[in-house]
C-alpha positions as a Markdown table, in Angstrom:
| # | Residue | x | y | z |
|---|---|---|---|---|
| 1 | Unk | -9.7 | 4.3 | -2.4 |
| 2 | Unk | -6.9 | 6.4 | -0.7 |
| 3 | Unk | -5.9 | 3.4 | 1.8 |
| 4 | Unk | -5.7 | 0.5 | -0.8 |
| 5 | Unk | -2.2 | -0.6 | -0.9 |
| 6 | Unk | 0.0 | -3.0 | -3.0 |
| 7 | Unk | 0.1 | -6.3 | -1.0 |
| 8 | Unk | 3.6 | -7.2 | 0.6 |
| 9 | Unk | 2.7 | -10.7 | -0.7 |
| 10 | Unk | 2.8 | -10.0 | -4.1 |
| 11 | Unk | 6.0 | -9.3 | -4.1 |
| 12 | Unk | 7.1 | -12.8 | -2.5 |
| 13 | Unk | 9.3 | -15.1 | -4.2 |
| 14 | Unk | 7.4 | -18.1 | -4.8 |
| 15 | Unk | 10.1 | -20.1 | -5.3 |
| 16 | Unk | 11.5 | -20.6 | -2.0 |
| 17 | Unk | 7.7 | -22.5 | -1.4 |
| 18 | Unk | 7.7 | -26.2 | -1.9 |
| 19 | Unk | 5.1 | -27.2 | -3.7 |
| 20 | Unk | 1.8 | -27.7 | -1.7 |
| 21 | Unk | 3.1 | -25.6 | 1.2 |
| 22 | Unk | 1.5 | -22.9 | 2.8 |
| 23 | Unk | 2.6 | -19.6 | 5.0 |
| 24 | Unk | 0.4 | -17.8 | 7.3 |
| 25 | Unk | 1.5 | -14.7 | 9.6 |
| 26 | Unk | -0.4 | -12.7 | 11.8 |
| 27 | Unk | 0.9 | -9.3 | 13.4 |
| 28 | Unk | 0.0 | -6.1 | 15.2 |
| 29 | Unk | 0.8 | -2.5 | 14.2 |
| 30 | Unk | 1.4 | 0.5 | 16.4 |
| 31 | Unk | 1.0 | 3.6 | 14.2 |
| 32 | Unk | 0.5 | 7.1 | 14.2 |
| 33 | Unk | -0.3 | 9.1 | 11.0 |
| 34 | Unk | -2.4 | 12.0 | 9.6 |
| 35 | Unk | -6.2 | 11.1 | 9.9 |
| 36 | Unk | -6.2 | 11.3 | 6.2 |
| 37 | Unk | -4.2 | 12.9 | 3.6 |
| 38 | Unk | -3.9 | 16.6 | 3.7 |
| 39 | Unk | -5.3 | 16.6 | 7.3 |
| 40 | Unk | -3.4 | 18.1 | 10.2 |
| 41 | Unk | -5.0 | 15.8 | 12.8 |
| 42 | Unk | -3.4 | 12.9 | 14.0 |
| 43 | Unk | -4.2 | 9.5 | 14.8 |
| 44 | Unk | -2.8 | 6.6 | 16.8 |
| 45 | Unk | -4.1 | 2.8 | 16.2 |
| 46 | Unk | -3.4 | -0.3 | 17.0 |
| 47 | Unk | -4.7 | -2.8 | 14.3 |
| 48 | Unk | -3.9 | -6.6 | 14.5 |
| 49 | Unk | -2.9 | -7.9 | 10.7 |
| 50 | Unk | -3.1 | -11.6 | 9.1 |
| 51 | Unk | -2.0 | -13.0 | 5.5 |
| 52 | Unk | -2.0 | -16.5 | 4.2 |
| 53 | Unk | 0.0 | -17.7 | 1.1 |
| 54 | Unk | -0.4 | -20.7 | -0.8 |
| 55 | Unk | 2.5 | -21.5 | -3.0 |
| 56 | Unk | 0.1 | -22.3 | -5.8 |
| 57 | Unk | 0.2 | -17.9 | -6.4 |
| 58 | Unk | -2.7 | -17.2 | -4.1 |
| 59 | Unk | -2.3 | -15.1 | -1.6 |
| 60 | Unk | -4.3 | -13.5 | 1.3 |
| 61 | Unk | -3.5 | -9.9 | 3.0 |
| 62 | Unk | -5.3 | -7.9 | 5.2 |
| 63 | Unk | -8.4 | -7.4 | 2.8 |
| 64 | Unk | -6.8 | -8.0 | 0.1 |
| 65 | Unk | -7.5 | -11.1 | -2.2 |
| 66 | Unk | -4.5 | -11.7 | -4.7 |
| 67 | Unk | -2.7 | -14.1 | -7.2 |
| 68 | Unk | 0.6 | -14.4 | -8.6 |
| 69 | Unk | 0.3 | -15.6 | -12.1 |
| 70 | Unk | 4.4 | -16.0 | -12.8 |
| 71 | Unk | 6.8 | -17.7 | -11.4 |
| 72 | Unk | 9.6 | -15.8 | -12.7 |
| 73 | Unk | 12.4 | -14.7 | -10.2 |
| 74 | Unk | 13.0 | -11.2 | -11.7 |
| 75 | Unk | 9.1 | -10.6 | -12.5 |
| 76 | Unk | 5.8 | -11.1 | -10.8 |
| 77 | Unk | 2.3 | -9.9 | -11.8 |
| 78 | Unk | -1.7 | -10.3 | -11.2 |
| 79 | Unk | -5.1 | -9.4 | -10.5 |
| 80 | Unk | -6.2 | -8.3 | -7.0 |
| 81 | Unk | -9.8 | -7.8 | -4.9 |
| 82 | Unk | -10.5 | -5.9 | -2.5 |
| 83 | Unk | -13.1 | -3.8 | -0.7 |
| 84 | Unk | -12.8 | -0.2 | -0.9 |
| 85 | Unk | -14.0 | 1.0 | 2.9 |
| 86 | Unk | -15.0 | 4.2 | 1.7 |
| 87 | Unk | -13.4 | 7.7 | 2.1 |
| 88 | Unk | -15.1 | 11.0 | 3.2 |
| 89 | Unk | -16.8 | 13.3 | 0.6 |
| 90 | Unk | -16.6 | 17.0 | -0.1 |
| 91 | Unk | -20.2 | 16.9 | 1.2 |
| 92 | Unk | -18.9 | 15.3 | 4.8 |
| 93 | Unk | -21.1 | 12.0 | 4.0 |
| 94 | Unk | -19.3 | 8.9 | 4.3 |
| 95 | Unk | -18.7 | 6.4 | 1.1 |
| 96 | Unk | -20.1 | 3.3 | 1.1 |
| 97 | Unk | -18.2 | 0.0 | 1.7 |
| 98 | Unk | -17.7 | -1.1 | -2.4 |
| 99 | Unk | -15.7 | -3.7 | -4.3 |
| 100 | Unk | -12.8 | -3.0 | -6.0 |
| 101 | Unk | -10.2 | -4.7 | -9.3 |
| 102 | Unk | -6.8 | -4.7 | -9.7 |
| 103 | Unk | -3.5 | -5.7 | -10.5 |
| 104 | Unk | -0.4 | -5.6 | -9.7 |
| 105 | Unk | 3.3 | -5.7 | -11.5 |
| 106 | Unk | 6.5 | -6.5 | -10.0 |
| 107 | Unk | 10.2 | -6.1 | -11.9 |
| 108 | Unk | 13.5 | -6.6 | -10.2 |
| 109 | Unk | 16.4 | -5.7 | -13.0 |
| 110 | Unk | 18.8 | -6.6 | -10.2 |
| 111 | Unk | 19.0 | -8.2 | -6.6 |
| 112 | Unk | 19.1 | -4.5 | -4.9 |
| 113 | Unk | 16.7 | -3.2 | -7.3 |
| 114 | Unk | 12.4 | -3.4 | -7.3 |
| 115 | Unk | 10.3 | -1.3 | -9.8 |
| 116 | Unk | 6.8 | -1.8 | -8.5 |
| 117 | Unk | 3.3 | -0.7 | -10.1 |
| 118 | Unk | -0.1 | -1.6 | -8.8 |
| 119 | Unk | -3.9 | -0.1 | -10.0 |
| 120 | Unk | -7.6 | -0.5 | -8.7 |
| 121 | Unk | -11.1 | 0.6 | -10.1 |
| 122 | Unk | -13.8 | 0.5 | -8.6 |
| 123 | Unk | -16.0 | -2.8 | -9.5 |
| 124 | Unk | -19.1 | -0.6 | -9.8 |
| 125 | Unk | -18.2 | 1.7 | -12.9 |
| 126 | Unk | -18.2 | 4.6 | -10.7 |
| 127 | Unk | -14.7 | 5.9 | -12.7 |
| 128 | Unk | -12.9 | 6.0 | -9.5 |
| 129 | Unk | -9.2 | 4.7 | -10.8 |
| 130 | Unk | -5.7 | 5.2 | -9.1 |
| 131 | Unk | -2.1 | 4.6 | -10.1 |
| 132 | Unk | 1.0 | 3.8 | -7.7 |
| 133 | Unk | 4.7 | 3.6 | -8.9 |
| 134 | Unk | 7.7 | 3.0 | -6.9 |
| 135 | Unk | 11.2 | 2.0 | -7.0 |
| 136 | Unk | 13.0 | 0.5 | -4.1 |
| 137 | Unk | 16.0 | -0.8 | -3.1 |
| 138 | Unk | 17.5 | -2.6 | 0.4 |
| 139 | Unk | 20.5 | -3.2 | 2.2 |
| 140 | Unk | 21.7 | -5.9 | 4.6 |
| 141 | Unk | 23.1 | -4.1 | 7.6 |
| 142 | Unk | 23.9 | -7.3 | 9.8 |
| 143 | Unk | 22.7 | -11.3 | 10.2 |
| 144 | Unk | 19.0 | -10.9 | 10.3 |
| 145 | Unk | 19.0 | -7.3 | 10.3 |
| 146 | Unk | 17.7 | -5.2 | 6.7 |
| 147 | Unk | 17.1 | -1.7 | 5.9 |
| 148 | Unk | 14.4 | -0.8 | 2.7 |
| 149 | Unk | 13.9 | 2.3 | 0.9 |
| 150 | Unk | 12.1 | 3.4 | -2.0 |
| 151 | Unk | 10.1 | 6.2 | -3.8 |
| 152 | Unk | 7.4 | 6.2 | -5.3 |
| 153 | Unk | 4.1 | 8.2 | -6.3 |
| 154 | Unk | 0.2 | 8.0 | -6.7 |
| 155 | Unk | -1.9 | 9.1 | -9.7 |
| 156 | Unk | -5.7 | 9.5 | -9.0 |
| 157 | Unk | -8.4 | 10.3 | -12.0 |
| 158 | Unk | -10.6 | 13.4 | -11.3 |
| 159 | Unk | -13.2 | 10.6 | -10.2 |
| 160 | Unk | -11.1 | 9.7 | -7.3 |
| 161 | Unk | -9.6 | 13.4 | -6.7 |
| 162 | Unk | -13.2 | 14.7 | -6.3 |
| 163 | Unk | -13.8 | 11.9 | -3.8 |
| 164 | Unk | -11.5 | 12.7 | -1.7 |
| 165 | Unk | -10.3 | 16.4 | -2.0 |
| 166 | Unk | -13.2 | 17.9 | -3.8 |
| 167 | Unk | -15.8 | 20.5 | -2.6 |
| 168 | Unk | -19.4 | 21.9 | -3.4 |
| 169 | Unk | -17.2 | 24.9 | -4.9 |
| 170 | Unk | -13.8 | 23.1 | -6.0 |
| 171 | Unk | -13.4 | 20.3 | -8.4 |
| 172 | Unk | -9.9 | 19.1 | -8.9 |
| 173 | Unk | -8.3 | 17.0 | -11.9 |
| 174 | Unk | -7.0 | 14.0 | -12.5 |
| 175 | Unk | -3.1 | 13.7 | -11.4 |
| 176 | Unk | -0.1 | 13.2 | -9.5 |
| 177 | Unk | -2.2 | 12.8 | -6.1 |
| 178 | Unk | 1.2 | 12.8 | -3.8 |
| 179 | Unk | 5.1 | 11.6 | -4.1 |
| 180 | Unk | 6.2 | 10.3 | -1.4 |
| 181 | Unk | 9.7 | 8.5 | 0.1 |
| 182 | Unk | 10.0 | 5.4 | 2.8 |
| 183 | Unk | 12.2 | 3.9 | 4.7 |
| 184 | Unk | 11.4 | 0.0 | 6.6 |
| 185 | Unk | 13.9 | -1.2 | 9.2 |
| 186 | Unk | 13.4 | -5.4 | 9.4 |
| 187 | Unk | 15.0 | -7.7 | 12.3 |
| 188 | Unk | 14.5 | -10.9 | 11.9 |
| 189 | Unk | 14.6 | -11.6 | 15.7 |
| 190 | Unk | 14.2 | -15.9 | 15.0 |
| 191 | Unk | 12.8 | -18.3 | 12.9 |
| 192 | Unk | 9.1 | -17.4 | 13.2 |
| 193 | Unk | 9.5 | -13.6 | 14.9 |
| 194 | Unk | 10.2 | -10.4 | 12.9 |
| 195 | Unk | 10.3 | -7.0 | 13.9 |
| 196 | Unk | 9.5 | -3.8 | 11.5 |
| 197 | Unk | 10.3 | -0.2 | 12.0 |
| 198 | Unk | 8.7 | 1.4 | 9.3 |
| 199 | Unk | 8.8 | 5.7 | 8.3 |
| 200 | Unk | 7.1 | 7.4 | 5.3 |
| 201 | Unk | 7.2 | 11.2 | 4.5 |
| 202 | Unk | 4.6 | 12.5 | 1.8 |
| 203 | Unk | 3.9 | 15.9 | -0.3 |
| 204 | Unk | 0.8 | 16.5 | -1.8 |
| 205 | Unk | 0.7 | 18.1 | -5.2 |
| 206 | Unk | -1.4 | 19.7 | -7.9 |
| 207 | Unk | -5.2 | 20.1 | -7.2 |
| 208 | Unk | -5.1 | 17.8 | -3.9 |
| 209 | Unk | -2.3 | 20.4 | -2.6 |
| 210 | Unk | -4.7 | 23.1 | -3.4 |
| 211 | Unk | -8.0 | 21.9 | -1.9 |
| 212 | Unk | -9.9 | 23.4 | 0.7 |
| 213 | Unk | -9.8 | 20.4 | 2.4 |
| 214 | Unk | -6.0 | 20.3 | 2.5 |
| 215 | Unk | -5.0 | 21.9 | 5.5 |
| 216 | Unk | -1.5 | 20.0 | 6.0 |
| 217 | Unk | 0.6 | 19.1 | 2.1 |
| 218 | Unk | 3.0 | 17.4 | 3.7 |
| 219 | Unk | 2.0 | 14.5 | 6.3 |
| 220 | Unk | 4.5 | 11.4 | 7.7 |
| 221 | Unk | 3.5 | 8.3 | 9.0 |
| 222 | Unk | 5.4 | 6.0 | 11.4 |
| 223 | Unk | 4.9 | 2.7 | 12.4 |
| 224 | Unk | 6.3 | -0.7 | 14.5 |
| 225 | Unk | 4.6 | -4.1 | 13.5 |
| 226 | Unk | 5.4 | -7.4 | 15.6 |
| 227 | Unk | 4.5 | -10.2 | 13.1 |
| 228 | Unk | 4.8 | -14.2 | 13.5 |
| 229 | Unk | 4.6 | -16.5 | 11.1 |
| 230 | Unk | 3.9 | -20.3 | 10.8 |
């Protein structure tokens, strides 16, 4: 469960849709980031990206399934599906692919002001459950040109600690998995093209800091995505 994410969709503003319209973008990402958290190897990929959004609330990203159930400008919220791809064990065995719930809640107090939460759980009753809070916050630097930053953290139960930090001889809690701070550069370079510059720093805390598997507590990720949309 460590690579589900908050869609970017879910955070759209429906209201700009007119009604019966669709959006669909597709994109590529260059990246390079730890292999996993608390891992000092190092991995580059190049992974192509699609999302579709129906300005009826439904929304398609990446793997993700979601729906916005308000059309409120200053808060969003609903459920989300997606598959959980599996993370590596203590044990070195490989999880299986399995379905996962959540939700997600947006709240924007003021225009340069987000407060984001989003949760998933494994659809299977395994107990795996994990938590992410952020604020964020943006700036318009030119025409066409925004820079976005924001804070935020992930909570994991001991369910999903153990999954992917614990050992045959170490069995962490439940807690603050990792706090971590971003920053996303956007250019807007026309009508259909955008172009995303993208940094994140991390720190791992508590048990996962303290795991044998945890060879790096600190890991940043950086990133360029070429997206079009139509």
């Amino acid at each position: 469960m460590a690579a589900l994410t908050a869609p970017v969709l879910a955070q759209s503003d429906l209201s700009l849709m007119p009604e019966g319209s669709k959006e669909v973008t597709v994109s590529a990402t260059l990246g390079n980031a730890p292999s996993r958290y608390g891992s000092a190897l190092r991995s580059t990929y190049l992974v192509p990206h699609f999302s579709v959004e129906w300005s009826n609330g439904m929304f398609v990203e990446g793997l993700t399934l979601g729906m916005q159930m308000s059309r409120h400008p200053m808060m969003r919220y609903g459920p989300l599906l997606a598959p959980d791809l599996g993370s590596q064990h203590g044990d070195g065995s490989k999880g299986r692919i399995r379905p996962v719930v959540g939700a997600f809640f947006n709240y924007t107090p003021m225009r340069e002001l987000s407060l984001h939460a989003h949760t998933f759980a494994q659809a299977n009753g395994s107990g795996n459950m994990l938590l992410n809070l952020k604020a964020s916050t943006y700036a318009a630097l030119a025409p066409r040109h925004q820079l976005f930053a924001g804070v935020g953290a992930n909570l994991f139960n001991g369910a999903a600690m153990q999954a992917d930090f614990g050992a045959a001889r170490y069995h962490p809690s439940g807690g603050v998995r990792d706090v971590y701070a971003d920053m996303r550069w956007q250019w807007q370079c026309s009508r259909k093209y955008t172009l995303t510059g993208a940094v994140q720093t991390s720190r791992l805390l508590g048990d996962a800091a303290a795991s044998p598997r945890t060879s790096e507590r600190t890991g940043v990720a950086s990133s360029v995505t070429l997206s079009y949309s139509f």
